[in-house]
C-alpha positions in Angstrom: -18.6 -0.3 -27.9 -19.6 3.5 -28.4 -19.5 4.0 -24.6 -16.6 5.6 -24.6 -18.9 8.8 -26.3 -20.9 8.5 -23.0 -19.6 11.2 -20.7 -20.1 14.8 -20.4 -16.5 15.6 -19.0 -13.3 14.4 -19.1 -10.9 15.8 -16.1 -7.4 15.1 -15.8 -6.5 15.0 -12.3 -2.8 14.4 -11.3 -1.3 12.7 -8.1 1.4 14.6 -6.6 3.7 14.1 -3.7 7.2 12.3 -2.3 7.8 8.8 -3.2 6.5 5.9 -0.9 3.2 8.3 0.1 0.8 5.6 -1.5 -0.3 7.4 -4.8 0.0 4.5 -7.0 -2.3 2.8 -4.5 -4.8 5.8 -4.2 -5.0 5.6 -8.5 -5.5 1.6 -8.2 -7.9 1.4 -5.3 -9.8 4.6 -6.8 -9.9 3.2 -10.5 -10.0 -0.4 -10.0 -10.8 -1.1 -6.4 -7.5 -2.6 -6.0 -4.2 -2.5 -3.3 -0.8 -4.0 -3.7 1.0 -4.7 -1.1 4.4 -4.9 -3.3 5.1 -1.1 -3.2 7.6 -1.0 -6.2 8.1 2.2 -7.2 6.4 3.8 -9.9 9.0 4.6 -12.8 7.7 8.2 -15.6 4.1 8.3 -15.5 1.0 6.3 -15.5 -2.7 6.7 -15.7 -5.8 5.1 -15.0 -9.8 6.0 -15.7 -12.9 5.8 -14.0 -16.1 7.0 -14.9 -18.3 8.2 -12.1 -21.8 9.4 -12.0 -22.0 13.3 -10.5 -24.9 15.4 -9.8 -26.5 13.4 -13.1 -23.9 14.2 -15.2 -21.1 11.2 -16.4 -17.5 12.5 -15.3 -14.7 10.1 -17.0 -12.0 11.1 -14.2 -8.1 10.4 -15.6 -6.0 9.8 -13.4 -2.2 11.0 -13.4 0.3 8.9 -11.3 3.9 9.5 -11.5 7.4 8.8 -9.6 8.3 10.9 -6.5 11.3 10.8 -7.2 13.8 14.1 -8.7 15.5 12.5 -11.4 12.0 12.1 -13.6 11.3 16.0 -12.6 11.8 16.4 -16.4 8.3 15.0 -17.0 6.6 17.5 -15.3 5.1 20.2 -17.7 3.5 17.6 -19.8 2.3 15.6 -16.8 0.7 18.9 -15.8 -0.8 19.7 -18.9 -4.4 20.0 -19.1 -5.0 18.5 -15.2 -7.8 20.4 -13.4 -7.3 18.8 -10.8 -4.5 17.4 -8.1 -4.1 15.2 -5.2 -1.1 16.5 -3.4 -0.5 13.3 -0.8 1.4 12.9 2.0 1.9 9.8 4.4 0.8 10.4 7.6 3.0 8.5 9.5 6.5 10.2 7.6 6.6 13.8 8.6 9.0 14.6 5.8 6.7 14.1 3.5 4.5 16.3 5.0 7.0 18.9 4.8 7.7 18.9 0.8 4.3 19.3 0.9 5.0 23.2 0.5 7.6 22.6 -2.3 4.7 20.5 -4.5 2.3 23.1 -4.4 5.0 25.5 -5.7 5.5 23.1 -8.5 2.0 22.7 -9.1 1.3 26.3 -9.4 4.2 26.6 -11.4 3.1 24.1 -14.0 -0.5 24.1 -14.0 -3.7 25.9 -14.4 -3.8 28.5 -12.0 -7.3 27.5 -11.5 -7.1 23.7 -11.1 -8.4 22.0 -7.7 -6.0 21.0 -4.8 -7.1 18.8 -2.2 -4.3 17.9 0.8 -4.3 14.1 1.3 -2.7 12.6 4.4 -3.1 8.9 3.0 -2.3 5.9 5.4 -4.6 6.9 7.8 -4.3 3.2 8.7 -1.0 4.4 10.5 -2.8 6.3 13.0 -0.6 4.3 16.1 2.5 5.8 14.3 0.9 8.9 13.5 4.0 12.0 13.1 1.6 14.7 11.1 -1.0 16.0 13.6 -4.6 16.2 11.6 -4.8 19.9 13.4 -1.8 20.9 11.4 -2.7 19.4 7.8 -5.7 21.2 8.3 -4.3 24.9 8.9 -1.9 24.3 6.2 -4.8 23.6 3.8 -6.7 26.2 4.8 -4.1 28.6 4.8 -2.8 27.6 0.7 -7.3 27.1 -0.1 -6.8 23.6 -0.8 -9.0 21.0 0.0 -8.1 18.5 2.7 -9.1 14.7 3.4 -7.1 11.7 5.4 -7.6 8.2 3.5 -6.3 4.8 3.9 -5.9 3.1 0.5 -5.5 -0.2 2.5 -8.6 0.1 4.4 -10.4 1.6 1.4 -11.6 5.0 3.9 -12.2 8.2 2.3 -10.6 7.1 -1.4 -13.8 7.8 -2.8 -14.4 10.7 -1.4 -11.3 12.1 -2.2 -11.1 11.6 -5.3 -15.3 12.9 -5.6 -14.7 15.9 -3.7 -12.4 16.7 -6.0 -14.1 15.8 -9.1 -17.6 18.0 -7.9 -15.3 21.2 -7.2 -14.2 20.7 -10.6 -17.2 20.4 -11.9 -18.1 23.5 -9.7 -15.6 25.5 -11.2 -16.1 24.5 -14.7 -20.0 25.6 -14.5 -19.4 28.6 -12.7 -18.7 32.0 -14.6 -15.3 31.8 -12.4 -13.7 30.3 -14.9 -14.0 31.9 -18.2 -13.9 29.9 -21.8 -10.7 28.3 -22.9 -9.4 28.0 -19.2 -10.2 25.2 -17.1 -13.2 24.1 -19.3 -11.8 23.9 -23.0 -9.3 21.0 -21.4 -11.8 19.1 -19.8 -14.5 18.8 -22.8 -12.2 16.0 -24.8 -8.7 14.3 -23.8 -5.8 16.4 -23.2 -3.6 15.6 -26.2 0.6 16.7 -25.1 2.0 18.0 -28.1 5.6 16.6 -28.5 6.5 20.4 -29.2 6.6 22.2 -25.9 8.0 25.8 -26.6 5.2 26.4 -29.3 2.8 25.5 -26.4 4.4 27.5 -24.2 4.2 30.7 -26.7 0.4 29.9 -27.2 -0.3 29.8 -23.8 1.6 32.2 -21.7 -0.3 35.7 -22.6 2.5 37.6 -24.0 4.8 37.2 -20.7 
């Protein structure tokens, strides 16, 4: 039973990104090798774990899904709590949904760690016949903000793995290099990110006098 003591890390990594773009699909096939076709849409927030084996170290990745959609925006500085990393997703085939891309980032930054990892996904990759987002442009755009960028079909299971690894390494990157200095990035990842229910005393603690 004491597995769950096993791991040298625990990173939070959220999925970001308009509704319908696949994430709950990305977290399933990712964490439990699984796709649904029945898309329903996610409704707060969700998570699922997977522990993966890194450079000889034991990574226990947790996942962050949650709803597109603007009328659960009020979840977001908890949902962003603690992540170190984030999937910012986009559908390939649905060019607005390429272009909020810009809006989630400012969220993002807004709400989270101003060192946490960002990798571009265009998922549905599948789509390629219907393709509206040029791979040429994703990639300028990720380059442009420093984000990492990947395509991936959750349906064909291509590149979920190595999103989601990518990611998890460049965490791990960070989080051993003296870039990020103690009680950043690192003090969240070393047990599970607990949300107090109290969010302005949080806010006070964190925020460095501003």
């Amino acid at each position: 039973m004491g597995s769950d003591e096993a791991y040298n890390f625990v990173f939070k990594v959220v999925l970001i990104g308009e509704s319908g773009v696949g994430k709950s699909n990305l977290l399933s096939r990712f964490t439990k090798n699984e796709f649904s076709h029945d898309s329903r849409t996610t409704i707060g927030v969700e998570f699922s774990t997977r522990t993966v084996k890194l450079n000889g170290l034991t990574i226990k990745a947790q996942i962050w899904d949650t709803a597109g959609l603007e009328r659960y925006r009020a979840i977001t500085s908890a949902y962003y709590r603690g992540a170190v990393g984030a999937l910012l997703i986009y559908d390939i085939s649905k060019h607005l949904t390429y272009e909020s891309a810009e809006r989630w980032l400012k969220e993002l930054y807004d709400h989270a760690d101003t060192h946490i990892v960002v990798m571009l996904v265009g998922n549905k990759s599948d789509l390629a016949a219907v393709r509206s987002v040029p791979t040429e442009d994703a990639k300028d755009f990720a380059e442009k903000n420093g984000l990492l960028f990947m395509e991936t079909s959750a349906l064909d299971s291509v590149n979920v793995e190595a999103a989601f690894n990518t990611v998890l390494a460049e965490i791990h990157k960070k989080v051993s290099s003296k870039e990020v200095t103690r009680g950043s990035i690192n003090a969240v990842t070393l047990s599970q990110p607990n949300a107090p229910a109290d969010d302005t005393q949080e806010k006070k603690a964190c925020c460095k006098n501003m």
